[in-house]
DORO-577589 format. One record per residue (C-alpha): residue number from 1; x, y, z. Coordinates in steps of 0.2 Angstrom, whole numbers, plus 5000, padded with zeros to 4 digits. Example, Ala and Ser with C-alpha at 12.3 -4.5 7.8 and 13.67 -1.06 7.14 Angstrom:
% DORO-577589
NODE|1|5062|4978|5039;
NODE|2|5068|4995|5036;
This chain:
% DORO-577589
NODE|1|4999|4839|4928;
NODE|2|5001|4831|4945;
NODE|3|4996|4840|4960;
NODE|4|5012|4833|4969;
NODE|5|5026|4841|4953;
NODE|6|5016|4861|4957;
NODE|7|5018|4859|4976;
NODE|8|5038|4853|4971;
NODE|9|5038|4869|4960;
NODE|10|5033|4881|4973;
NODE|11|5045|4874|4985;
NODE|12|5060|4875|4972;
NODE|13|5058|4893|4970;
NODE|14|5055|4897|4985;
NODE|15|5072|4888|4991;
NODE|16|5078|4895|4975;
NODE|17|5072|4913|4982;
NODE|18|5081|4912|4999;
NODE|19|5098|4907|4989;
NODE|20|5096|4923|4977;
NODE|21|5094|4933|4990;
NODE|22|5107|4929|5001;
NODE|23|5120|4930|4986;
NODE|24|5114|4947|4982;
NODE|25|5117|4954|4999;
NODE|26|5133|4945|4998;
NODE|27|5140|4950|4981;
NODE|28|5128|4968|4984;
NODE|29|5123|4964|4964;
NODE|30|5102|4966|4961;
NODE|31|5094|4949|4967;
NODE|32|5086|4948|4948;
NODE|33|5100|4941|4942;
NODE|34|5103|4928|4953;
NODE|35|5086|4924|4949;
NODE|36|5088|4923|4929;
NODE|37|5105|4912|4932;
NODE|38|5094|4901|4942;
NODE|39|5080|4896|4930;
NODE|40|5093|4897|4917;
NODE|41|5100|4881|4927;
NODE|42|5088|4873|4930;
NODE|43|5077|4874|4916;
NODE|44|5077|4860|4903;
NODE|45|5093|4868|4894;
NODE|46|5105|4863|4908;
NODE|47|5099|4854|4921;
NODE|48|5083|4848|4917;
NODE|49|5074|4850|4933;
NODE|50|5061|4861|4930;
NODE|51|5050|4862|4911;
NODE|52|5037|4877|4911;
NODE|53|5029|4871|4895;
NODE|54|5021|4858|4908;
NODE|55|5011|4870|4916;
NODE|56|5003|4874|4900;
NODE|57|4992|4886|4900;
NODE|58|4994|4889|4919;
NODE|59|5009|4896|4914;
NODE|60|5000|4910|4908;
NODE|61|4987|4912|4921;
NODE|62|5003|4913|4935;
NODE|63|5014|4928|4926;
NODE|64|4996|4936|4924;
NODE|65|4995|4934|4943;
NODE|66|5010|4940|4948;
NODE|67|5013|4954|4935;
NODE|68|4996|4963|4942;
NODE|69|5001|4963|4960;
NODE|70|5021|4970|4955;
NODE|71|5013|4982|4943;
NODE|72|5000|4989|4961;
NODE|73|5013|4985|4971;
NODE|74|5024|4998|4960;
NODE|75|5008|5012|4961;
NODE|76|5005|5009|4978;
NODE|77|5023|5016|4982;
NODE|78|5019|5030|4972;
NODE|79|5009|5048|4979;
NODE|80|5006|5059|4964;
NODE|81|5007|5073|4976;
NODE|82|5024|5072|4980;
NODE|83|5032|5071|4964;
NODE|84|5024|5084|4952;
NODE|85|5040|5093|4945;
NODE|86|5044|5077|4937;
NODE|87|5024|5074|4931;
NODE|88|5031|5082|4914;
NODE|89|5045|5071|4909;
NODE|90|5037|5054|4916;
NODE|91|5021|5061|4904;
NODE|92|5034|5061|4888;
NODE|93|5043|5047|4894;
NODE|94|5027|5037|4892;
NODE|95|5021|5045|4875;
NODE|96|5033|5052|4867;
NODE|97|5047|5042|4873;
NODE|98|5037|5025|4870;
NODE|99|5033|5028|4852;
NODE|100|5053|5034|4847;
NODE|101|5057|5016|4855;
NODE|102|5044|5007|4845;
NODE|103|5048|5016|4829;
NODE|104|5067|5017|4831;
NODE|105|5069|4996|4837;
NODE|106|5056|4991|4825;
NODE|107|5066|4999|4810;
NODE|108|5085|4993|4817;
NODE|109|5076|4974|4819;
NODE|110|5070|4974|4801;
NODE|111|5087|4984|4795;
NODE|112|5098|4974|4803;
NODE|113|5095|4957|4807;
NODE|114|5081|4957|4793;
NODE|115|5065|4950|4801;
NODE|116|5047|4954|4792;
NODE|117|5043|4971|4795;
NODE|118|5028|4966|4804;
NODE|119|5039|4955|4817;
NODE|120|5049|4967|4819;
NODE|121|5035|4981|4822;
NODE|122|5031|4967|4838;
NODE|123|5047|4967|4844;
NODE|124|5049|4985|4844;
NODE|125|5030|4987|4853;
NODE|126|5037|4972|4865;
NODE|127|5055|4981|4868;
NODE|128|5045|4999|4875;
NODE|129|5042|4992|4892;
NODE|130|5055|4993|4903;
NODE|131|5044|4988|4918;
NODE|132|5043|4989|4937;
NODE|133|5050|4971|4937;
NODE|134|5067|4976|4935;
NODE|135|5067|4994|4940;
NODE|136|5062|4996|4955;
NODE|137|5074|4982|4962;
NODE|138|5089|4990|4954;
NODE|139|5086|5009|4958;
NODE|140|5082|5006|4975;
NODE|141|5097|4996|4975;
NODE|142|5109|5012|4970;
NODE|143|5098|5023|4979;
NODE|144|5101|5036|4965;
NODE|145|5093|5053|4969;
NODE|146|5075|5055|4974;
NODE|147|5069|5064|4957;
NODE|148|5078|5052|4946;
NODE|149|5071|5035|4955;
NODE|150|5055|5043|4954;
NODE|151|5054|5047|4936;
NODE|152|5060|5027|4932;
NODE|153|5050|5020|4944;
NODE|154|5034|5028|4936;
NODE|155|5038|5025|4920;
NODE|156|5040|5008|4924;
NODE|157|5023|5006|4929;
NODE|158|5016|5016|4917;
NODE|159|5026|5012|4901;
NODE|160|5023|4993|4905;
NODE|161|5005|4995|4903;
NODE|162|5007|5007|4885;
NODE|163|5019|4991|4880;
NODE|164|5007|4979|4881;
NODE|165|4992|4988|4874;
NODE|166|5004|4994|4859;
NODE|167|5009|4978|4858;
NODE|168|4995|4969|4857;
NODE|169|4989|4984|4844;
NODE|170|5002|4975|4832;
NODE|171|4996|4959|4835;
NODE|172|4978|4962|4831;
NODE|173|4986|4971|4814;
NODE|174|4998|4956|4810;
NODE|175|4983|4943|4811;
NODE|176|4968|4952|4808;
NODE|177|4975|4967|4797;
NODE|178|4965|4982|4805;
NODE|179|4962|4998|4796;
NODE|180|4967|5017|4802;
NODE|181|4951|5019|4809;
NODE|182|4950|5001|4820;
NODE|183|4967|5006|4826;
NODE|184|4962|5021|4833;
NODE|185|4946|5013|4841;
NODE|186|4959|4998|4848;
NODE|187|4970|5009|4858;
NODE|188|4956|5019|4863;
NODE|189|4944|5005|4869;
NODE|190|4958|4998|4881;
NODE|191|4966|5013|4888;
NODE|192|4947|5018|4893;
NODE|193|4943|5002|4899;
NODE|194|4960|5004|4911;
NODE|195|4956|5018|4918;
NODE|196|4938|5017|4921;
NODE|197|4942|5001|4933;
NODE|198|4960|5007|4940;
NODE|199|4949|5025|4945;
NODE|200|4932|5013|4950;
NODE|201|4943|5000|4960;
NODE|202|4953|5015|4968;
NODE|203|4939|5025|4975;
NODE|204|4930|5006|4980;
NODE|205|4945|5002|4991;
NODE|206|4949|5019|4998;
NODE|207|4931|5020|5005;
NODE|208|4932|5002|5013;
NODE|209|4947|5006|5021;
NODE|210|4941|5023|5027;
NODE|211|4924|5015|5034;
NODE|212|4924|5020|5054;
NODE|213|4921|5001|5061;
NODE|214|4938|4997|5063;
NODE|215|4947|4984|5052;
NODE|216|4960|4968|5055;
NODE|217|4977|4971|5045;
NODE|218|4973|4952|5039;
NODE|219|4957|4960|5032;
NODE|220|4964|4976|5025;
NODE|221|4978|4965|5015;
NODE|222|4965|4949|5012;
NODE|223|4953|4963|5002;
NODE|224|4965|4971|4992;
NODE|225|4972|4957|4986;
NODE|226|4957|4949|4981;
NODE|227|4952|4968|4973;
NODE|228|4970|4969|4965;
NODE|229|4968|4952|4955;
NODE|230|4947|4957|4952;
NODE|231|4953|4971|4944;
NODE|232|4964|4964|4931;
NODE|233|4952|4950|4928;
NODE|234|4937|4962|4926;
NODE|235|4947|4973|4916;
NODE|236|4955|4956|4904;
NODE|237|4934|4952|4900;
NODE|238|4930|4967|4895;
NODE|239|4946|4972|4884;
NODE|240|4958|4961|4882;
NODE|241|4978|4966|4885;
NODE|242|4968|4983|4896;
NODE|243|4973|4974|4915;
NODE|244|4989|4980|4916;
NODE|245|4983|4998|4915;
NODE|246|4969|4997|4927;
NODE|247|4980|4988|4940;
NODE|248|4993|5002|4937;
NODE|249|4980|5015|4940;
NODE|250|4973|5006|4954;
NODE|251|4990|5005|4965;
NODE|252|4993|5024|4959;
NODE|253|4975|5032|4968;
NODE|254|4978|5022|4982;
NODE|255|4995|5027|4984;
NODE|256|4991|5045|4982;
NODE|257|4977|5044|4996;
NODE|258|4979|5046|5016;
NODE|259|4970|5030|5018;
NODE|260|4972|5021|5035;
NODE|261|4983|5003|5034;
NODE|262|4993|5010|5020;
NODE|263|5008|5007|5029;
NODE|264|5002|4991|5031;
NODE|265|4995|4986|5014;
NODE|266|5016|4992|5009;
NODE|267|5024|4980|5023;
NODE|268|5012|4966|5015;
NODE|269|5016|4967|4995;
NODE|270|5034|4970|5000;
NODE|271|5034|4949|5005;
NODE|272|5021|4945|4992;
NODE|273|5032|4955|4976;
NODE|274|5049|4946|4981;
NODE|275|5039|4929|4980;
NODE|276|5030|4933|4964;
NODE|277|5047|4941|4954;
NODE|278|5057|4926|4960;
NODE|279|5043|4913|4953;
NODE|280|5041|4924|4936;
NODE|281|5059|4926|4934;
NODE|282|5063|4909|4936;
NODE|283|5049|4902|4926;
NODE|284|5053|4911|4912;
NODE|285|5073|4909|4913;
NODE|286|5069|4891|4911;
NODE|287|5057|4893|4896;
NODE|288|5075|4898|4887;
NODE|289|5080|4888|4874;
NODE|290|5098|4892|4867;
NODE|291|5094|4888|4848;
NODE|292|5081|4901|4848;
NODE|293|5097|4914|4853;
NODE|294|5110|4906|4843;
NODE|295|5098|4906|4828;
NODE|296|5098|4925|4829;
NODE|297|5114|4926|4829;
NODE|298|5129|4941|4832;
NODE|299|5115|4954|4823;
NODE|300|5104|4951|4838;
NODE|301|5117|4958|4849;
NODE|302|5121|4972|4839;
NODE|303|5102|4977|4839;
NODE|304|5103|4977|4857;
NODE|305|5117|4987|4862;
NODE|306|5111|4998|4847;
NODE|307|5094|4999|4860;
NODE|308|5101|5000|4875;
NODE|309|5116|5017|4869;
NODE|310|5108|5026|4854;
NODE|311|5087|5022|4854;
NODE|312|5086|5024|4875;
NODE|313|5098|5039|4875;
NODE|314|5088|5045|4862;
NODE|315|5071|5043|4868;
NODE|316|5075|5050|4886;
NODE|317|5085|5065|4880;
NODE|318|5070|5073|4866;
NODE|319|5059|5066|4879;
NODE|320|5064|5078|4895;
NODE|321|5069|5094|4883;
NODE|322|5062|5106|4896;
NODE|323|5063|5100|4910;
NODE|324|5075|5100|4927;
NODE|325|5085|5086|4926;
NODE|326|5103|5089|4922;
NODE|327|5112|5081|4909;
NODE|328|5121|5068|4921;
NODE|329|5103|5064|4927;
NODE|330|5098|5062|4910;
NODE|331|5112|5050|4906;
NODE|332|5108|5038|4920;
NODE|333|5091|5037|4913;
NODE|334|5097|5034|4899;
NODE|335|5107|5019|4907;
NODE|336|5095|5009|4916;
NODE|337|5083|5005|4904;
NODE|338|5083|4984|4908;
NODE|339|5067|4974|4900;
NODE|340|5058|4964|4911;
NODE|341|5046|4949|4913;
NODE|342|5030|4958|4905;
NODE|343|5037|4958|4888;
NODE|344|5047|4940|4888;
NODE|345|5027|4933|4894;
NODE|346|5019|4942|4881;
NODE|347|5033|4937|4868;
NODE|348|5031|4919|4873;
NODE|349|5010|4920|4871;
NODE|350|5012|4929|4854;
NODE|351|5023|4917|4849;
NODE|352|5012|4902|4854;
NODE|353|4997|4912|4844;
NODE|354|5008|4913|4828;
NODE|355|5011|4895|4830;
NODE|356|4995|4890|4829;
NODE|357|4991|4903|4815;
NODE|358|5004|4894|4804;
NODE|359|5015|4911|4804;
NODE|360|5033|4911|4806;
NODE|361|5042|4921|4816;
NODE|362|5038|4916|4833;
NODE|363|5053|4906|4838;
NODE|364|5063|4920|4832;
NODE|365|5056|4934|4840;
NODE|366|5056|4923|4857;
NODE|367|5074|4920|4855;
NODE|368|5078|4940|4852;
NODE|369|5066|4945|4866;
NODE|370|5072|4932|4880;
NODE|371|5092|4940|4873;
NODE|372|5085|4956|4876;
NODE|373|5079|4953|4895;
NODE|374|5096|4945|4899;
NODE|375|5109|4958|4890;
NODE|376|5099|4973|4898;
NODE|377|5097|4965|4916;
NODE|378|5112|4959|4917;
NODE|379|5121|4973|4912;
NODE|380|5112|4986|4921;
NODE|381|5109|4976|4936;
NODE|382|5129|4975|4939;
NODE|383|5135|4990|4931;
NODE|384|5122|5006|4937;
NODE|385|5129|5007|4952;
NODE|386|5146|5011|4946;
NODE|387|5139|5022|4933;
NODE|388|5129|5032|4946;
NODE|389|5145|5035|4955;
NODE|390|5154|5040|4940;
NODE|391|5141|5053|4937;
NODE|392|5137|5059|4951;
NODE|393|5117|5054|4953;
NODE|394|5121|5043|4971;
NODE|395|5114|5057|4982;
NODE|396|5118|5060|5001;
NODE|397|5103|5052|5013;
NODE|398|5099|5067|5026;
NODE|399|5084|5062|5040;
NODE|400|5077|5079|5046;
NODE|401|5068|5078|5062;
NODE|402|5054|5091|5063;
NODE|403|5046|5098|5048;
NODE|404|5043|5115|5056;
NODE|405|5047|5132|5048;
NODE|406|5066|5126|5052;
NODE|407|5065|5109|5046;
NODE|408|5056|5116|5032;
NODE|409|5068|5129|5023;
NODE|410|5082|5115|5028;
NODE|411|5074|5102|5019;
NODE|412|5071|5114|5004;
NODE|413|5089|5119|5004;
NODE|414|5097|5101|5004;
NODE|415|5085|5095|4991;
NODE|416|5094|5108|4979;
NODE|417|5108|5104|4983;
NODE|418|5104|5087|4976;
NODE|419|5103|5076|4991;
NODE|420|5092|5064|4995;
NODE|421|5079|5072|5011;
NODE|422|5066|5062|5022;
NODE|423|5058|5073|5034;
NODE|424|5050|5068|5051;
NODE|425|5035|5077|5058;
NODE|426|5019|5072|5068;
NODE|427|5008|5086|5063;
NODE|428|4999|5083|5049;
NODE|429|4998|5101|5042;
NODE|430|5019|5101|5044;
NODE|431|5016|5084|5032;
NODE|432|5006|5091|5019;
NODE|433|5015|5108|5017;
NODE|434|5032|5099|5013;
NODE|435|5022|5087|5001;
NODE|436|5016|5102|4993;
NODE|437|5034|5106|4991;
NODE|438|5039|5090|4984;
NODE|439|5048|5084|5000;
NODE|440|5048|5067|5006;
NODE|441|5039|5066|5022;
NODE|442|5032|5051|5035;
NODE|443|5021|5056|5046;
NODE|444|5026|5052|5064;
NODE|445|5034|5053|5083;
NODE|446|5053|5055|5079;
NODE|447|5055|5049|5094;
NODE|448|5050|5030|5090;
NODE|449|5063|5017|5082;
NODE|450|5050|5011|5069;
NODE|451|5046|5027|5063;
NODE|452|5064|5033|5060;
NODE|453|5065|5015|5051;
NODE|454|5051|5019|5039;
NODE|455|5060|5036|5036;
NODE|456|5076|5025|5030;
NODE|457|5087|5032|5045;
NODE|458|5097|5015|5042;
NODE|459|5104|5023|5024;
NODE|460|5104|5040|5030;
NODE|461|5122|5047|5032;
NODE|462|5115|5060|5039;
NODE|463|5102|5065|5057;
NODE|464|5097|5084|5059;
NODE|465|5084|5087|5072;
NODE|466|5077|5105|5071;
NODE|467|5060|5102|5082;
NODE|468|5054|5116|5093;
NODE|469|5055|5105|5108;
NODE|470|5074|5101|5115;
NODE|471|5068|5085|5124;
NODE|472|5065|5077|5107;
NODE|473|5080|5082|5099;
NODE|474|5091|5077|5112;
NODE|475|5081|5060|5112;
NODE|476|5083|5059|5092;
NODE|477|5102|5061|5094;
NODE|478|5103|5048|5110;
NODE|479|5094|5035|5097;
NODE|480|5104|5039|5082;
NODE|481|5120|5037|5090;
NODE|482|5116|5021|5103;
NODE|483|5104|5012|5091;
NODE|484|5111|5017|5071;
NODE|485|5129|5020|5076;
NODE|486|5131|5038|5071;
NODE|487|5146|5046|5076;
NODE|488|5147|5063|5081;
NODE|489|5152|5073|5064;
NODE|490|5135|5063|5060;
NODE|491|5122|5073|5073;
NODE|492|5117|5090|5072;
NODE|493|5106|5098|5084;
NODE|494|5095|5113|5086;
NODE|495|5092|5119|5105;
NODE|496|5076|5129|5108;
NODE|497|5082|5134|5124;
NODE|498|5102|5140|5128;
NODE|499|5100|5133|5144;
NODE|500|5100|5119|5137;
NODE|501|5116|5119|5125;
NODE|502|5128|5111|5140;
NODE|503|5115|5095|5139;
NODE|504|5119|5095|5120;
NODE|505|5140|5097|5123;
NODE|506|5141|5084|5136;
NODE|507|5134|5071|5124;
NODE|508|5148|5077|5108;
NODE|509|5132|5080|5100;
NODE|510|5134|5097|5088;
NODE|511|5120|5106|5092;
NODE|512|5115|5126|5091;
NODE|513|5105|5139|5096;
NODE|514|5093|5150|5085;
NODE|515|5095|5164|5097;
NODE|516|5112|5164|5098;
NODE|517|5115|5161|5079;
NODE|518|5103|5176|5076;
NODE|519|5112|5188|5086;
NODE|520|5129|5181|5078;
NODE|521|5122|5186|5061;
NODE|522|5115|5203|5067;
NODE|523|5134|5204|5073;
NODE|524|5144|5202|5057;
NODE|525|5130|5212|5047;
NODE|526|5134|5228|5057;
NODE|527|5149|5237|5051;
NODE|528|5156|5223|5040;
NODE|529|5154|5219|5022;
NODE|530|5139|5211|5012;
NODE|531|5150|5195|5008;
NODE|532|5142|5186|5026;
NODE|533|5125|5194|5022;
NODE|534|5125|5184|5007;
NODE|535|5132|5167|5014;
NODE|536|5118|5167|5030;
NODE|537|5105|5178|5023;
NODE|538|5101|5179|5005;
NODE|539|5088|5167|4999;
NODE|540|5096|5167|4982;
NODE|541|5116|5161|4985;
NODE|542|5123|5146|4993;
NODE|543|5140|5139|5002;
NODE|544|5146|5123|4999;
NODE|545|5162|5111|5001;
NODE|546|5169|5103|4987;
NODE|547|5184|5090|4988;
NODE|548|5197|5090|4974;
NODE|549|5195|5077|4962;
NODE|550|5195|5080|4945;
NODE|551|5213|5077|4939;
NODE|552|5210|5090|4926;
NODE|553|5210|5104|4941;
NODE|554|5222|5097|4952;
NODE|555|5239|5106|4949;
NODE|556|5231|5121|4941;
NODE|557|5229|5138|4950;
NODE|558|5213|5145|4953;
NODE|559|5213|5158|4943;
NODE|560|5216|5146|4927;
NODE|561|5200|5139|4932;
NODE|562|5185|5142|4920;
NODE|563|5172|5145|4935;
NODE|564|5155|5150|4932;
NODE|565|5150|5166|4934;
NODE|566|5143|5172|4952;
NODE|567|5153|5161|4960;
NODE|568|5171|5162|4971;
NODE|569|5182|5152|4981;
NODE|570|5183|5158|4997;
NODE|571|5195|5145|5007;
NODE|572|5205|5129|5004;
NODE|573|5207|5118|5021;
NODE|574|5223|5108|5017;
NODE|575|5227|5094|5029;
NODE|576|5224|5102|5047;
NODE|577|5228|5118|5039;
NODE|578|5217|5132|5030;
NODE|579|5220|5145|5017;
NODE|580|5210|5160|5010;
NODE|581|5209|5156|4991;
NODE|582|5218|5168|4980;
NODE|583|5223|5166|4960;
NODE|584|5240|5161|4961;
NODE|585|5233|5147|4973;
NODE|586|5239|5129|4965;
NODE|587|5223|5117|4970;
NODE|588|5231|5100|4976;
NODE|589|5221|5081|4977;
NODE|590|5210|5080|4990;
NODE|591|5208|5098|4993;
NODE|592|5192|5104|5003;
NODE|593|5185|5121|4994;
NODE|594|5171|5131|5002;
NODE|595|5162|5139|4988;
NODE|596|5150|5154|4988;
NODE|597|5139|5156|4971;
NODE|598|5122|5162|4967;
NODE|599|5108|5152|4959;
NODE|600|5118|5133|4953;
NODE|601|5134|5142|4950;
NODE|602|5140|5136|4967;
NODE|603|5133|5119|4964;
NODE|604|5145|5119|4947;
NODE|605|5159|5122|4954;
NODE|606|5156|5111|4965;
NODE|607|5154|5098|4951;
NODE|608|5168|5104|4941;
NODE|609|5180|5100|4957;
NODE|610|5175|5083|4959;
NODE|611|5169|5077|4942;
């Protein structure tokens, strides 16, 4: 291969990069498609521009490459720590979950479009990944709630990793007919071999970075990425199809560590992860060849809607049986469950392997797996946004400034509410309590622009700055609203000191004092009845708003509502006019309900008004 056609390769994509980015931001669709269309084109199917069978076995050694620093990149994002009420599901997920797949796809392929059992057993092992590739980009994207992109996000990296082993499992079985016992010894071997060099390289890296002479940034990122790509290459000699794991676990420890230059390390794979998914994606788009496709046929199609509405719905529902997500939550899982690059490779070298066995098959599973990739991007890359909304799983992005006893109990109540919370604090003990608590934190001055950044104050619809010092509150609104154009109904404010509320006023900033709330409370508790009690005080009962939109309770009076018990309508604000709710009340569209219920009853009325 000519030195000069490499070079002309890298430049392509990264020209090609820069368009697929742009059109994403313009048509607000996930870059990755832009990207397949791309190869697509110019691959040796349309235009002719780019053939990856040149590259050889290069090809191989490149989606290697890239697919070990996505797969840290996507354990590097995640701390352990802060996300242990989903630990459950994402286990199941990755166990459970991954073996219904497997056995569900492999019997639909044989069934259905009537490959050999034992292709079919390889696509079904190939078809359990969906993978960070694809997952991250498009939840991120949504912005879904914090719990639900988590519990993807994970088991993107995670279930990757159990693909390929699996996958590789079959292989082994397919060419070299392993017995119960060798089986066991196959799976064991590798997944030991992940762990051990995913733990050694995390602990080998976490030390480095937390030596006392002080380091370069260049440094920081120059070392891990030579560790990130040791790591897989140690792990590969040692147990072959074991690399993705130990990556995975190495960008995991590390992301659950309080390492300096993390922030850093982040910034740095951020650039590096676009480049690499834009040159995977492409390379492989162009490796399609439209007779593999057409040879499977209409049945192809059929296996994969059959994957993507009865075998992922499946696996995710029995898979988080006891756990908190609601059953909207459980649905948009059960949606965005697109295949990535990790399974089209390892299709691709399978194939090439069969080949050279004299065993048929490969062609055919190539064609399946490369339909798969693009039916599930495609269709979950432009359509999980709109199905979020539909089901309600877009949460509201609140930025709480000051993670103190205030900030904390607020954060605690907007995350049951659903919403989507990133708290700002610079004491560390303040950080480590909400962590404990499952709240997203940054450490930090809320006080400086970058900081606010990092905590995503640019998304946020939302700014509440409940420090015990007034002059950083009032500096935290000033920046909000002259630097990220919040408007007023956007601020809200706690003043420490009542001299200090006329400071607040005379911005429009809506702000409040704790000693003059207190003694309102204390106020309406003596002499009058429990029912204000319960809204300010009890721990166990919430109020919330709801706006009238399910046509099936718009023209229907309150009392013909089915509403869940411990809950009540307390006042309907119509317009510029308010009413206290009664039964005979008709509820109208657009209506703004304030609901009192205890435990989730509130938060079910609120669904049932706006489903």
């Amino acid at each position: 291969m000519d030195s000069i056609y490499l070079l002309q390769l890298v430049l392509a994509v990264l020209v090609m990069a820069i368009i697929a980015d742009t059109l994403s931001k313009r048509f607000k669709l996930p870059v990755l498609i832009f990207l397949l269309i791309e190869g697509i084109l110019i691959g040796p199917e349309v235009l002719g521009v780019l053939d990856p069978s040149i590259l050889g076995d290069g090809l191989t050694a490149i989606v290697s490459l890239c697919v070990s620093v996505i797969v840290f990149d996507g354990g590097l994002h995640i701390d352990v720590k802060s996300v242990r009420t989903i630990q459950k599901g994402v286990l199941k997920l990755v166990t459970l979950g991954l073996l219904i797949t497997f056995v569900s796809a492999t019997i639909i392929c044989y069934l259905v479009i009537g490959f050999p059992l034992q292709i079919a057993a390889l696509f079904g092992a190939l078809v359990t990944a969906t993978g960070p590739t694809v997952i991250t980009p498009i939840v991120r994207s949504v912005r879904v709630n914090h719990k639900v992109s988590k519990l993807l996000e994970i088991e993107g990296i995670l279930n990757d990793a159990g693909s390929v082993i699996l996958a590789a499992l079959v292989f082994e079985w397919i060419v070299s007919q392993l017995s119960g016992v060798e089986v066991i010894e196959f799976i064991a071997y590798r997944i030991f071999i992940g762990l051990v060099m995913g733990v050694a390289s995390g602990i080998v890296l976490i030390r480095f970075l937390s030596l006392k002479t002080a380091l370069s940034a260049q440094t920081v990122k120059f070392v891990t990425f030579t560790m990130v790509i040791a790591t897989y290459v140690i792990s590969e000699t040692f147990g072959n199809e074991s690399g993705i794991l130990a990556v995975a676990i190495f960008g995991i420890i590390v992301g659950t560590s309080n390492v300096p230059y993390k922030a850093a390390l982040k910034d740095f794979k951020a650039n590096l992860v676009f480049i690499m998914l834009a040159l995977i994606f492409i390379l492989l788009a162009a490796m399609l060849r439209f007779e593999d496709i057409t040879r499977i046929g209409i049945m192809g199609v059929v296996v994969i809607l059959l994957l993507m509405f009865v075998v992922r719905p499946l696996a995710v529902f029995i898979s988080t049986i006891g756990t908190s997500f609601t059953t909207k939550e459980k649905l948009f899982i059960s949606f965005v469950g697109p295949r990535g690059v990790v399974p089209a490779s390892i299709a691709i070298y399978f194939a090439m392997r069969l080949n050279l066995l004299g065993m048929d098959g490969g062609q055919e599973l190539v064609g399946l797996m490369f339909l798969t990739v693009i039916m599930t991007v495609v269709v979950t890359g432009t359509m999980a946004k709109h199905v979020a909304k539909r089901l309600g799983v877009i949460s509201m992005e609140i930025l709480i400034a000051g993670g103190g006893e205030v900030g904390y109990i607020l954060a605690e109540r907007f995350e049951k509410r659903g919403h989507n919370v990133v708290v700002v604090d610079a004491l560390e003990e303040n950080c480590e309590k909400l962590m404990e608590a499952d709240i997203r934190v940054v450490h930090g001055d809320a006080e400086n622009i970058d900081v606010l950044k990092k905590a995503g104050i640019e998304n946020s619809k939302y700014v509440v700055a409940t420090t015990d010092q007034d002059n950083t509150n009032l500096m935290v609104c000033q920046i909000a609203k002259a630097k990220f154009g919040f408007t007023e109904d956007q601020i809200i404010a706690r003043v420490n000191n009542m001299e200090n509320l006329h400071a607040f006023w005379d911005l429009n900033i809506r702000s409040m004092s704790p000693a003059m709330g207190t003694a309102m409370v204390l106020d309406n508790m003596v002499g009058r009845s429990n029912m204000f009690t319960m809204c300010g005080v009890s721990g166990g009962a919430e109020t919330l708003e709801a706006r009238v939109t399910n046509p099936k309770v718009v023209g229907k009076a309150i009392k013909e509502l089915s509403l869940p018990k411990n809950s009540l309508l307390v006042m309907v604000r119509r317009g510029d006019d308010s009413f206290i709710a009664n039964g005979n009340m008709v509820l109208e569209q657009d209506d703004i309900v304030s609901i009192i219920g205890e435990g989730d009853a509130a938060k079910d009325v609120q669904e049932l008004l706006n489903r």
